[in-house]
GULUMTOR-767020 format. One record per residue: y, x, z of N, C-alpha, C in turn. Coordinates in Angstrom, 3 decimals, always signed. Layout:
BEGIN
R_Y_X_Z_Y_X_Z_Y_X_Z
...
This chain:
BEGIN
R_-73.347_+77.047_+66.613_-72.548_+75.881_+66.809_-72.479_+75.122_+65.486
R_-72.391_+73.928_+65.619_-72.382_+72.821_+64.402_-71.117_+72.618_+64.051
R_-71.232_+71.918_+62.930_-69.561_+71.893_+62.618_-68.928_+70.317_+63.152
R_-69.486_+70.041_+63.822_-68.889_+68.546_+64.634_-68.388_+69.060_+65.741
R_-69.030_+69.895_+66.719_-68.744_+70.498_+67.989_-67.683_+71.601_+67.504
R_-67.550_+71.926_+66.563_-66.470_+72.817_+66.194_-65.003_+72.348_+65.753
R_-65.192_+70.985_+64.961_-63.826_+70.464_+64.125_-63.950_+68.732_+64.494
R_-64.935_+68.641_+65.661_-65.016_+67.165_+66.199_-63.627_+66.556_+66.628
R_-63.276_+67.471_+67.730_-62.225_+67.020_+68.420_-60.840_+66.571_+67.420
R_-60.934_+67.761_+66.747_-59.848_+67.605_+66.050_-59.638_+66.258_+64.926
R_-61.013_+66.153_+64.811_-61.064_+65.198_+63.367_-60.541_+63.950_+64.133
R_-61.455_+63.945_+65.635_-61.122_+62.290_+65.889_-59.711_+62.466_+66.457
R_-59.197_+63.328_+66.527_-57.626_+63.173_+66.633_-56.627_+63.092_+65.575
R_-57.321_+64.161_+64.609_-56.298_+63.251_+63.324_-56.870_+61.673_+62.760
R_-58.021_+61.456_+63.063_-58.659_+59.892_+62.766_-57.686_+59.105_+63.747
R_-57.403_+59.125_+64.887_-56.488_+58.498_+66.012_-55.076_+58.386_+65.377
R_-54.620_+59.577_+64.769_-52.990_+60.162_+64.472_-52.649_+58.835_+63.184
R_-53.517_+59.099_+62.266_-53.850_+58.429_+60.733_-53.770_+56.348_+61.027
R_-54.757_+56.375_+61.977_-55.149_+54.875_+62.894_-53.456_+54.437_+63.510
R_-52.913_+55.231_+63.484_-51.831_+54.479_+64.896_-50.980_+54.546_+63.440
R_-50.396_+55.849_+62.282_-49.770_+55.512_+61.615_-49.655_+54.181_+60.396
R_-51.284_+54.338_+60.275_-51.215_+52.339_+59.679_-51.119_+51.330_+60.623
R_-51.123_+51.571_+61.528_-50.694_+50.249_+62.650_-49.274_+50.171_+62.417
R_-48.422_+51.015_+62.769_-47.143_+51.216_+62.783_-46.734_+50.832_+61.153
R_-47.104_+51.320_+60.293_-46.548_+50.813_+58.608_-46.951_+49.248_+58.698
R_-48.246_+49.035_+59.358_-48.835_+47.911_+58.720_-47.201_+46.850_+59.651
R_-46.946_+47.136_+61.142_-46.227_+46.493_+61.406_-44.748_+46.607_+61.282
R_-44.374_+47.587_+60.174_-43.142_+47.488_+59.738_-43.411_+47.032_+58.142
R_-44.200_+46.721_+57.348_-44.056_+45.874_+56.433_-44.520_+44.330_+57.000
R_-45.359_+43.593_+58.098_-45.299_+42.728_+58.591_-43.508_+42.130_+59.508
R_-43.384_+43.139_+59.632_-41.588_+42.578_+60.318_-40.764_+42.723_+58.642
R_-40.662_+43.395_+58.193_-39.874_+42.966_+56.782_-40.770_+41.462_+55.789
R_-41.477_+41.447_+56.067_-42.525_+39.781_+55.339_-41.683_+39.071_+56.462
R_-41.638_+38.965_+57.423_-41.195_+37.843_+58.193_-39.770_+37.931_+58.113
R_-39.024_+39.055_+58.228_-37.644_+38.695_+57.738_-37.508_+38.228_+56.493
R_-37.979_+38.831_+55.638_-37.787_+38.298_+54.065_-38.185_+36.844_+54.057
R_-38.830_+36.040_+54.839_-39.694_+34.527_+55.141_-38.698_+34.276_+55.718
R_-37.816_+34.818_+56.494_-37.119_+34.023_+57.305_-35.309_+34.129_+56.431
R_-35.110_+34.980_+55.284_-34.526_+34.688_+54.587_-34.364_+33.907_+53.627
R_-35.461_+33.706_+53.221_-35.650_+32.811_+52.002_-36.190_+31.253_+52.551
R_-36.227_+31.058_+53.834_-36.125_+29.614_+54.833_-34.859_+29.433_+54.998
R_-33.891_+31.006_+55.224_-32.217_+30.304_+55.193_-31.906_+30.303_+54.169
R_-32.079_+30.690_+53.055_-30.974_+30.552_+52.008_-31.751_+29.443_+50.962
R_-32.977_+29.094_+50.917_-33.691_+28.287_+50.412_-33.034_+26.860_+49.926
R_-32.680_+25.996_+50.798_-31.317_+24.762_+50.530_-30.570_+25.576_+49.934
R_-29.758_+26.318_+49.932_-28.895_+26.230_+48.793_-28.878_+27.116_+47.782
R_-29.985_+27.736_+47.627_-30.356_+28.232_+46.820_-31.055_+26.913_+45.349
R_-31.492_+25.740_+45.987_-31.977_+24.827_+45.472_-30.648_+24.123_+45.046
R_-29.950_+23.913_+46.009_-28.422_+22.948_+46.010_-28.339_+23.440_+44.501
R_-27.797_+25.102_+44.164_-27.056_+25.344_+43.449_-28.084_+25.930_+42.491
R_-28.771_+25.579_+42.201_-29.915_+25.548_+41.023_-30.258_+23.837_+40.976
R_-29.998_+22.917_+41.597_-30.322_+21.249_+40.697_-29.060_+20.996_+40.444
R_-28.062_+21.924_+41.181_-26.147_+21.406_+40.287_-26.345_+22.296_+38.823
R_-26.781_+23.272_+38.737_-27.314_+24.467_+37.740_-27.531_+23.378_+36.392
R_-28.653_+22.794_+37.017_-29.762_+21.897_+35.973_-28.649_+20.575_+35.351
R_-28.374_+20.423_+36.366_-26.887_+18.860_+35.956_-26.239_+18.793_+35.380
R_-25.655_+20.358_+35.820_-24.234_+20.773_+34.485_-24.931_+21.176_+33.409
R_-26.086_+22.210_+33.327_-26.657_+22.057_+31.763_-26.859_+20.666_+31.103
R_-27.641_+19.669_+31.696_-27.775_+18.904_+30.983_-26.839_+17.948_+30.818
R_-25.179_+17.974_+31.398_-24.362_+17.359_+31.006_-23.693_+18.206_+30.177
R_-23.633_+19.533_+29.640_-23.339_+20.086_+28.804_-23.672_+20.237_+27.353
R_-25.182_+19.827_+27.539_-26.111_+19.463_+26.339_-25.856_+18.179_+25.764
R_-25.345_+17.111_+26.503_-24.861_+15.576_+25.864_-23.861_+15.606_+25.915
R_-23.131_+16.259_+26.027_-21.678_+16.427_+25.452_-21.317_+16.477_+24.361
R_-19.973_+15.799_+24.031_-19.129_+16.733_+22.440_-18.100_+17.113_+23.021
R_-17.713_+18.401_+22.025_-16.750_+18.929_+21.820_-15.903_+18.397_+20.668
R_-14.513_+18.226_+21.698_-13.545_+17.850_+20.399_-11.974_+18.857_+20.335
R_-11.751_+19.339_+19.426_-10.659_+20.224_+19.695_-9.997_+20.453_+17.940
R_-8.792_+20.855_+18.041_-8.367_+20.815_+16.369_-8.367_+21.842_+15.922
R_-8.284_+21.669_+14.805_-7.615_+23.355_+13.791_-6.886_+23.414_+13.319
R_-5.748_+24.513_+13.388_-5.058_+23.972_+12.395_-4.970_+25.007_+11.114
R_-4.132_+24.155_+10.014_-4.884_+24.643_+8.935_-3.417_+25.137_+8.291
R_-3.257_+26.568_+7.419_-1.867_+26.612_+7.460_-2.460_+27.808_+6.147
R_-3.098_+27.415_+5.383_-3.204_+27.717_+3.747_-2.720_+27.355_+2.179
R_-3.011_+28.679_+1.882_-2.466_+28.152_+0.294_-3.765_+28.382_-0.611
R_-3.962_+27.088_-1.227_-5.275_+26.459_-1.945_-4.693_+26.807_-3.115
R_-4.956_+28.010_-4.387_-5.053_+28.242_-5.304_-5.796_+26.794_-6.307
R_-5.065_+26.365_-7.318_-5.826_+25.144_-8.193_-4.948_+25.301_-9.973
R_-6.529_+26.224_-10.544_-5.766_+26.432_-12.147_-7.080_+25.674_-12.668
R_-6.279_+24.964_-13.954_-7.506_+24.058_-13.953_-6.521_+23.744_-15.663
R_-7.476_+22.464_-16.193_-6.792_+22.297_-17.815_-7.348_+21.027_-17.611
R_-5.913_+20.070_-17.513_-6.386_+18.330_-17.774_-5.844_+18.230_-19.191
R_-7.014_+17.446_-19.561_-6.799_+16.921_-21.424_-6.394_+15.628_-20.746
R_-5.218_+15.237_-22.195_-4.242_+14.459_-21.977_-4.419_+13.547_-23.606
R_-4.980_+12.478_-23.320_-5.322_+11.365_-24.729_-4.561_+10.781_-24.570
R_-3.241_+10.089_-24.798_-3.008_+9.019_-24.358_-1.380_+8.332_-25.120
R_-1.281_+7.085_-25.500_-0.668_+6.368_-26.040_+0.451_+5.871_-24.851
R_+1.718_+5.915_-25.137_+2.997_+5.535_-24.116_+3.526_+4.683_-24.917
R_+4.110_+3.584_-24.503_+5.062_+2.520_-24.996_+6.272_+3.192_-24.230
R_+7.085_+3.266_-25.633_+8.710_+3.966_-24.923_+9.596_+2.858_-25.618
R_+10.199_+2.223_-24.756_+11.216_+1.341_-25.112_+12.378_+1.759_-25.399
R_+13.044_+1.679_-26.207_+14.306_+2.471_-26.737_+15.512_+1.125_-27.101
R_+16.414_+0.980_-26.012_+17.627_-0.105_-25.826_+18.547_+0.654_-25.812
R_+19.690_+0.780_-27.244_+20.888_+1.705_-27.414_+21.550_+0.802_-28.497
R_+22.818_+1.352_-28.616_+23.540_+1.515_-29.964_+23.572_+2.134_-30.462
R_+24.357_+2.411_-31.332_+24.484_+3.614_-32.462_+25.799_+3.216_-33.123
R_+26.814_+4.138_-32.484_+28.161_+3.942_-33.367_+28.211_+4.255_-34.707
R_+28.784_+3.703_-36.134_+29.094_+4.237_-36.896_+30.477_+3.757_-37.304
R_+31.208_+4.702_-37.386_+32.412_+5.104_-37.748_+32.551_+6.570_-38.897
R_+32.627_+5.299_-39.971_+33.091_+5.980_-41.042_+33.586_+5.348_-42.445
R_+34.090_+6.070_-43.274_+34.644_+5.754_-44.312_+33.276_+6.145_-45.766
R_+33.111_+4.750_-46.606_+32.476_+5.083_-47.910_+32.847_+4.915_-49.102
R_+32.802_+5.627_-50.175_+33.666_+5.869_-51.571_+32.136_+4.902_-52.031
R_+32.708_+3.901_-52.635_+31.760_+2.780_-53.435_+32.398_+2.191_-54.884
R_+31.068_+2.894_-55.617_+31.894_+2.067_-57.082_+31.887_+0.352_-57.179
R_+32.366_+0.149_-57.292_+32.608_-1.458_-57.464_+32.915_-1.695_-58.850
R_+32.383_-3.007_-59.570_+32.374_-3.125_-60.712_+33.066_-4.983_-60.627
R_+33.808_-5.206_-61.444_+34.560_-6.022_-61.098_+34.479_-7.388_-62.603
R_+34.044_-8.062_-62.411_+34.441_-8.858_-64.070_+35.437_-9.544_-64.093
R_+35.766_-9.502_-65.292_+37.210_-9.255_-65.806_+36.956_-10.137_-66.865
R_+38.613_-10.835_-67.666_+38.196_-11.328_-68.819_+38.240_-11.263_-69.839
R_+37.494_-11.890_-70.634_+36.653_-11.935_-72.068_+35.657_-11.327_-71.814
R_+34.679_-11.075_-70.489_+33.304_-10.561_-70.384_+33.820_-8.832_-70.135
R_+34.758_-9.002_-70.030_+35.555_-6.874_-69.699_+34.755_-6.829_-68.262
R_+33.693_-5.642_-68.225_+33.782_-5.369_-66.941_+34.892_-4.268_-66.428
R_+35.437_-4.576_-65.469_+36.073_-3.461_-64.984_+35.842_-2.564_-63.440
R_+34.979_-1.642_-63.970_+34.703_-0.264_-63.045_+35.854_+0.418_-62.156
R_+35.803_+0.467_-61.134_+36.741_+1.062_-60.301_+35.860_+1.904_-58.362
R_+36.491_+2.617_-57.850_+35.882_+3.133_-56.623_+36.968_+2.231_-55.678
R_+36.227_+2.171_-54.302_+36.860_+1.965_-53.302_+36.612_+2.285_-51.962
R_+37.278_+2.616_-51.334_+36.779_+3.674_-49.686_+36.695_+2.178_-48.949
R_+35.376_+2.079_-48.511_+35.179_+0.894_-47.385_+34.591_+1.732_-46.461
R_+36.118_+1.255_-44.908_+35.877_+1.706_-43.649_+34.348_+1.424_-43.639
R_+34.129_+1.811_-42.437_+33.104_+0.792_-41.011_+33.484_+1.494_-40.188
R_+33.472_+0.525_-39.428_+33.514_+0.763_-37.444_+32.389_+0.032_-36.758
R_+31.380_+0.300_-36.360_+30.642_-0.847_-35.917_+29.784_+0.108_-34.999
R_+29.061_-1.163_-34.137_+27.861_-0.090_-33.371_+26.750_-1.333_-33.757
R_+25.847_-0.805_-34.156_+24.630_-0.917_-34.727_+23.664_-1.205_-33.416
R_+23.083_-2.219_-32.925_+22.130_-2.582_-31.484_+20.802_-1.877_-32.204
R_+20.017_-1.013_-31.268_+18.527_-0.997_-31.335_+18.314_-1.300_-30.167
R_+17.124_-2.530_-30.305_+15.778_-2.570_-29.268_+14.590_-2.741_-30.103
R_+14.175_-1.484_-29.490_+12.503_-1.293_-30.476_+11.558_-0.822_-29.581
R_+10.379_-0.333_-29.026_+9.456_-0.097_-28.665_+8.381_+1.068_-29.495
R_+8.752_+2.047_-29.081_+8.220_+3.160_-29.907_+6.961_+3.525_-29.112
R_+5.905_+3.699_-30.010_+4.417_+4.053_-29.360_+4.197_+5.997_-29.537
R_+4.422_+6.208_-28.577_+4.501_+7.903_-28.490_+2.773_+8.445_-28.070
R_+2.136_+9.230_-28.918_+0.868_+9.298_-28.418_+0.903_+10.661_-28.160
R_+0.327_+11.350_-27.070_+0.226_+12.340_-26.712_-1.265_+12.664_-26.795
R_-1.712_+13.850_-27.596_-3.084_+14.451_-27.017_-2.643_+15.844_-27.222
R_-3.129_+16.393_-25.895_-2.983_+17.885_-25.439_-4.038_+17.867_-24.313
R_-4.099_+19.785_-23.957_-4.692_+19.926_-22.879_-3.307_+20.338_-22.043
R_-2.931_+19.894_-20.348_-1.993_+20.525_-20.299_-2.414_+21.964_-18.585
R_-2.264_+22.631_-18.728_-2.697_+23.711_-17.869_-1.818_+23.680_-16.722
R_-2.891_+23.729_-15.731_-2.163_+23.868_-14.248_-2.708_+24.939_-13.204
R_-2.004_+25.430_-13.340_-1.911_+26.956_-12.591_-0.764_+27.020_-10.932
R_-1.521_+26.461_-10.184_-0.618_+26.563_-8.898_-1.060_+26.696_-7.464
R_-0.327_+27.580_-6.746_-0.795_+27.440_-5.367_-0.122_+26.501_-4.412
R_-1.211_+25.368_-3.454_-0.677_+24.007_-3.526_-0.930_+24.523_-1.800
R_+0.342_+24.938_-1.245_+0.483_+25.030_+0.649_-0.051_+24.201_+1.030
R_-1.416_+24.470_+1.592_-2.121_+22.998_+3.277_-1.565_+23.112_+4.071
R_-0.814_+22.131_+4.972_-0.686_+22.713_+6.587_-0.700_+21.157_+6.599
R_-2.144_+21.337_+7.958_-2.721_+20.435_+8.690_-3.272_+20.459_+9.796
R_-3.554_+19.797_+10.970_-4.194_+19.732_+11.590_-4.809_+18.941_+11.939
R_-6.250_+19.479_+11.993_-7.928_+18.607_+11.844_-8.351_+18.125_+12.781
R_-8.487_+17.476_+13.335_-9.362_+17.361_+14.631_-11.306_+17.378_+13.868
R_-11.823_+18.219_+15.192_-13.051_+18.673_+14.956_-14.029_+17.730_+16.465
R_-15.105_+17.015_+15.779_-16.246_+16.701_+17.062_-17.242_+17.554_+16.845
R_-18.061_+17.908_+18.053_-18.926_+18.536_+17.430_-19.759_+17.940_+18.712
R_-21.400_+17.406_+18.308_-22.061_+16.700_+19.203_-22.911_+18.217_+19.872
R_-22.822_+18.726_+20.944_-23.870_+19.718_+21.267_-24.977_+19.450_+21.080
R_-25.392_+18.366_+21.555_-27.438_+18.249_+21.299_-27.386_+18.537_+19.656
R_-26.675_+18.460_+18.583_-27.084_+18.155_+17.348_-26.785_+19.800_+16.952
R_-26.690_+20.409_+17.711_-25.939_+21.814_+17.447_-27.865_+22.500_+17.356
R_-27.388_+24.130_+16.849_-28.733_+25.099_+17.709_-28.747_+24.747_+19.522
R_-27.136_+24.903_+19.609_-27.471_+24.972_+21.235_-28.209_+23.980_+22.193
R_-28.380_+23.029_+21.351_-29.124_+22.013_+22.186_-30.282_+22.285_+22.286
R_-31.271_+22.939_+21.699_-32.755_+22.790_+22.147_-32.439_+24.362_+23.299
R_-31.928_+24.992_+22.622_-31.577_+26.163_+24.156_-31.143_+25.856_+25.463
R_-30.481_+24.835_+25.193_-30.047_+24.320_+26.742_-31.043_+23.721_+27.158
R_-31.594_+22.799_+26.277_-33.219_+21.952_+27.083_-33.915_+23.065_+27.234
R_-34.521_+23.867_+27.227_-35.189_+24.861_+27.357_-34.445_+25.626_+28.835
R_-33.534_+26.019_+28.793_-33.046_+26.634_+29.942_-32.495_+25.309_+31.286
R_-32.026_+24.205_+30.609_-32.702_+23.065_+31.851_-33.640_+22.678_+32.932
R_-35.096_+22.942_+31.413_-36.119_+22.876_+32.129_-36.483_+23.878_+32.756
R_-36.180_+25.401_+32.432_-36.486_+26.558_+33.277_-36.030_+26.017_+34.859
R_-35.411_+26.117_+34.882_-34.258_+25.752_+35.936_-34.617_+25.180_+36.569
R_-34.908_+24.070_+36.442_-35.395_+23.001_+37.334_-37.239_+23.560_+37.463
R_-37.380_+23.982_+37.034_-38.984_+24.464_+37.355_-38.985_+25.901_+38.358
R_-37.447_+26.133_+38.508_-37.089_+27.442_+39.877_-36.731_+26.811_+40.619
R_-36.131_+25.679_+40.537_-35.763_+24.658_+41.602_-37.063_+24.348_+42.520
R_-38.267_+23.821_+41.593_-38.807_+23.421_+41.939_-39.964_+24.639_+43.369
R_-39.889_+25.444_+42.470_-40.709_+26.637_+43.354_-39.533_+27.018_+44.436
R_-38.473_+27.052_+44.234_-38.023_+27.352_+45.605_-37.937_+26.668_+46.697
R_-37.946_+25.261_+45.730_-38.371_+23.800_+47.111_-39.590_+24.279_+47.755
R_-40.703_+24.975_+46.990_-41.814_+25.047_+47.511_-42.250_+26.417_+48.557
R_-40.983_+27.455_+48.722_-41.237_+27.968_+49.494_-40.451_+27.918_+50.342
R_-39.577_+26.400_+50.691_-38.672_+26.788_+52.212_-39.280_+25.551_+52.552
């Protein structure tokens, strides 16, 4: 006996068994292709909807500014040495009381050419007017050593396109709209 007439039967029955099981796979990955086709036909619109709103808001996000404040609530350390040259006109408008008594020799002529020598206490009471203009010149260095409190608040713009983030957003814009575009192309 040959080995066909011996393991014939059997072969063309597992050849039959093998045959029907790729029919059967082939038509359960053909029914999942057509569901998956028939998913991506329903969800396709808005899958697009919300990928060209995607693309809109990026690129109204990219021409945008941001404006928002800071606030600022520091102490700015400032030691430093200003030289100081400089000439002042100081006006000086006063009196000056004097009140007092002076022992003064006085010499007196007398006659036949007699001088006659004698002292005498002459009061004063008086006030004496100054107006003068005194030129005061100052040169020094004078040192300043202080911490000078900020508190402010800044307002900040900041243009996005002029940022890094702007060429990233054009870049992920255009992605976007180029998935837009392929998903238009398969529903």
């Amino acid at each position: 006996m040959n080995w066909w007439e011996e393991y014939g039967a059997r072969v063309t029955i597992a050849i039959g068994v093998v045959a029907g099981l790729s029919l059967i796979l082939n038509l359960v990955v053909l029914a999942g292709w057509l569901g998956f086709r028939s998913d991506v036909n329903r969800l396709s619109p808005s899958v697009e909807s919300a990928l060209n709103e995607s693309v809109a808001d990026i690129a109204s996000l990219r021409e945008s500014t941001l404006t928002f404040e800071v606030d600022i609530d520091e102490s700015l350390p400032i030691s430093a040495t200003i030289p100081l040259n400089r000439t002042f006109q100081v006006p000086i408008v006063t009196s000056f009381p004097i009140t007092e008594t002076f022992l003064v020799d006085v010499v007196v002529p007398g006659p036949f050419g007699i001088e006659i020598p004698f002292q005498a206490e002459v009061p004063v009471d008086m006030d004496v007017p100054i107006d003068v203009v005194v030129p005061v010149q100052i040169a020094d260095d004078i040192p300043i050593d202080l911490d000078l409190p900020v508190e402010l608040r800044l307002p900040v713009t900041v243009d996005v396109s002029g940022t890094d983030l702007g060429p990233l957003l054009q870049t992920l814009e255009t992605r976007l709209a180029e998935i837009a575009r392929i998903v238009a192309e398969l529903g």
